[in-house]
C-alpha positions, 0 to 999 in steps of 0.5 A: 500500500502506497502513503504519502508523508510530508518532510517535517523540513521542507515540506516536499512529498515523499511516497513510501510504499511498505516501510521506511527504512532507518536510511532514508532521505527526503529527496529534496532536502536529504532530511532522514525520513524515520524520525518522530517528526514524520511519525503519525504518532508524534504529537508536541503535546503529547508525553514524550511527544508521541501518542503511542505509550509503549515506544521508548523515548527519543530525544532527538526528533528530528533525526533517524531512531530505531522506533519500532511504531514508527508509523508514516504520516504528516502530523507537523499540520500542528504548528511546533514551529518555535518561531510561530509558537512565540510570536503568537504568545507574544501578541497574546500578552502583549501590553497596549 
């Protein structure tokens, strides 16, 4: 069964057929494609920022890992960009 996920870096689209490798680069931008941020379980506000409760922790998430839930999907729709996230708190409690 082919899926479609979207690099967590670059945004390109990256078709997977059966599995993603530990190896595999986006095209694009050469970014790993296992990584949490490319996880349909990764979720920034989440614990460990991963809605699956049995996979161990990983620090680094953006970055290859071993994971064996690792699941292809495009979850980075929910805004975890710093710069985003700080601008918005910023005007939230900016004084007038």
């Amino acid at each position: 069964m082919e899926k479609e996920v979207q690099c967590f870096k670059c945004g390109s689209k990256i078709k997977v057929m059966d599995r993603v490798g530990r190896r595999d680069e986006c095209a694009s931008c050469r970014s790993d494609v296992h990584v949490c941020k490319n996880c349909e379980f990764y979720d920034p506000s989440s614990y460990n920022e991963c809605r699956e409760s049995s996979a161990d922790v990983v620090q680094e998430k953006e970055r290859a890992n071993f994971c064996d839930y690792f699941s292809p999907g495009s979850n980075h729709s929910k805004s975890d960009d710093k710069e985003a996230l700080m601008s918005a708190a910023e005007a939230l409690f900016k004084k007038n």
